[in-house]
C-alpha positions in Angstrom: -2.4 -8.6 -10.8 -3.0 -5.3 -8.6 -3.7 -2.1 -11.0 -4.8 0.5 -8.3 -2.1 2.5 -6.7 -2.3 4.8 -3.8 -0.2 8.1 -2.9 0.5 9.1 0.5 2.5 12.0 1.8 3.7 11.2 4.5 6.9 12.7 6.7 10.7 11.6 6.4 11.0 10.0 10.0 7.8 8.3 9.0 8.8 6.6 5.8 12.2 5.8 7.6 10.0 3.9 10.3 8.3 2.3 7.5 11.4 1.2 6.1 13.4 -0.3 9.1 10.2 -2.2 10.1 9.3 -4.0 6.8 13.1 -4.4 6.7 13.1 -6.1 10.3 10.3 -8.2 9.2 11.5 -8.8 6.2 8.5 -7.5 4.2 8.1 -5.0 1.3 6.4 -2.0 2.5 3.3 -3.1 0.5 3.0 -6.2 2.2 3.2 -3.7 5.4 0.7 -1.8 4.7 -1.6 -4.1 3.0 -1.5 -6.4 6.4 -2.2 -2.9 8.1 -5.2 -2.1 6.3 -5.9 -6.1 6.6 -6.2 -5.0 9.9 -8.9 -3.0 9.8 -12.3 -3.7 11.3 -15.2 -3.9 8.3 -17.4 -0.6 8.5 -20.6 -0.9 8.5 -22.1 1.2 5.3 -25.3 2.7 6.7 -25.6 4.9 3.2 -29.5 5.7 1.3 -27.3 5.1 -1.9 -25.8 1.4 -0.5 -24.7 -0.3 -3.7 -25.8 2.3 -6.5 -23.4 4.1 -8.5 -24.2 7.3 -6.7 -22.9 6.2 -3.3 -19.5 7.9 -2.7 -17.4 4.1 -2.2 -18.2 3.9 -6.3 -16.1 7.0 -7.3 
């Protein structure tokens, strides 16, 4: 089961373009944006702190 959440402002013509496009493809807008951020090339971390609790991805 998913416990993280995230909270985005974002405008009202926006979320309405959000909504008529999961609702054309039939698709919660979670499933939208998860597929988005699916998406998404892999970065590259090139970070001194690369896997330690002090690298900034850990907070």
């Amino acid at each position: 089961m998913k416990d993280k959440t995230l909270k985005v402002r974002l405008s009202s013509k926006r979320l309405d373009k959000l909504r008529l496009y999961a609702l054309i493809k039939e698709k919660s807008m979670t499933q939208i944006v998860e597929e988005m951020i699916d998406d998404l090339p892999n970065p590259e971390l090139k970070s001194p702190y690369k896997g330690e609790a002090s690298d900034p991805l850990f907070r």
